[in-house]
N, C-alpha and C positions, 0 to 999 in steps of 0.2 A: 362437630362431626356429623352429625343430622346433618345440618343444612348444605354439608359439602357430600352428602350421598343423595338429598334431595334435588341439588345442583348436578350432579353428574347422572341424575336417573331422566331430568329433563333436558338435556343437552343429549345424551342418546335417543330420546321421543324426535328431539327436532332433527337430527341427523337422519334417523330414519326415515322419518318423513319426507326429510329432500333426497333420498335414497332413492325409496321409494316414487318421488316424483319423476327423476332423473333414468329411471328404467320403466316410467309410464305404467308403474301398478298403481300408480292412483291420480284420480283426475283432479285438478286442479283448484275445482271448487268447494271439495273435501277439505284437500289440504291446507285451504286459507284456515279453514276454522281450528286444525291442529298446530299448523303453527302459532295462531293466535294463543291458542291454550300453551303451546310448550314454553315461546315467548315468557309468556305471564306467567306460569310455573319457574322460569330462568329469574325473573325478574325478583318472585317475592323467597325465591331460593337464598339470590345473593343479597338480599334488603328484606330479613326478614320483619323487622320493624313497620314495613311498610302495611302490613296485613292487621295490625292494631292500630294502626293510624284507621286506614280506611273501616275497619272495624267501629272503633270510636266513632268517627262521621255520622257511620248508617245507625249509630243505636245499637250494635249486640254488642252484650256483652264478654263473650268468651270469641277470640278471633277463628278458633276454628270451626265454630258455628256457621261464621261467615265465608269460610272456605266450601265446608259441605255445602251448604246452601246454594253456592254458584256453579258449586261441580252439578247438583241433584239438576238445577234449572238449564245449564248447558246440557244434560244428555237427555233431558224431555225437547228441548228444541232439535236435538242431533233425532228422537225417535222421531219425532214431529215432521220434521225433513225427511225424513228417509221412507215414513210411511206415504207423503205425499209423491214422493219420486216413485213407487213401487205402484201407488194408484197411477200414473203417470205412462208408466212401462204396461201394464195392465191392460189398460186401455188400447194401447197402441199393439198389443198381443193381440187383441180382442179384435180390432180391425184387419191387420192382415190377414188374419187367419179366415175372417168372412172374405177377405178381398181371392185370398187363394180360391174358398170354396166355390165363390162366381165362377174365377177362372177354370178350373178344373171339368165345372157342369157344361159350362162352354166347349173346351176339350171334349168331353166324353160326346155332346152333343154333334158337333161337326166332325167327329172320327164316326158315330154310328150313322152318320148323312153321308157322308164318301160312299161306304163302301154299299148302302142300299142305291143310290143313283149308279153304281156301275151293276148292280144285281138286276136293274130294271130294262138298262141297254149297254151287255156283257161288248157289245162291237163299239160301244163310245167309249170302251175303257181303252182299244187298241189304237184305235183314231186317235181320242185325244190324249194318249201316252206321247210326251214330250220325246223328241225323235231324240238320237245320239249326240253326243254335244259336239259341236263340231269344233275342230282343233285351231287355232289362230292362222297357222300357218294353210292349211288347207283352203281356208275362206280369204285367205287374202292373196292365193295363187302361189304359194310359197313348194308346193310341191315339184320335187324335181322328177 
């Protein structure tokens, strides 16, 4: 009875997951490593024997020693990963936001330059005011 509620509780993890995938709530390099986990959750569900073998192998002695032991070291590699991705996002937060502040000082700069060259010769703002736009038809003699 266990192993068939440990069996249907991973067969739901990996359903979701491809759920999940399949409406792009999650990217895809995530999900390798969940379904590797649900897989192998499926796998020592339906062959529980398998987890005292491989037990035996490594040296422990109690198999679910060896269960915790690989769940504890897979969610340091999952923090592990996710704190290098968050350095990653970080960084690149860190640049735009200088890249924005260039551009802005630039902005502020060339809008406080417009309007003092027309304050210094108010008749070069009327002159060089780009004239009406003239319409397709007018300039190609279309008028009747």
């Amino acid at each position: 009875m266990g192993n068939l509620a440990a069996f249907l509780l991973a067969l739901i993890i990996v359903a979701l997951v491809f759920e999940m995938l399949r409406r792009k709530k999650l990217r895809e390099k995530y999900a390798a490593l969940w379904l590797i986990v649900g897989v192998a959750t499926l796998i020592l569900a339906a062959f529980p024997y398998l987890l005292n073998i491989v037990a035996e192998l490594v040296g422990i002695q109690v198999p679910s020693n060896l269960l915790f032991a690989m769940s504890i070291l897979m969610l340091l590699g999952v923090c592990l990963h996710l704190s290098w991705e968050i350095s990653v996002v970080e960084d690149e937060t860190r640049s735009l936001a200088e890249e924005v502040a260039i551009l802005r000082a630039q902005l502020e700069s060339l809008s406080e330059a417009v309007p003092a060259s027309r304050a210094v010769n108010p008749s070069a703002s009327e002159t060089d005011a780009p004239s009406a736009p003239v319409s397709r038809k007018s300039s190609e003699g279309f008028d009747a």
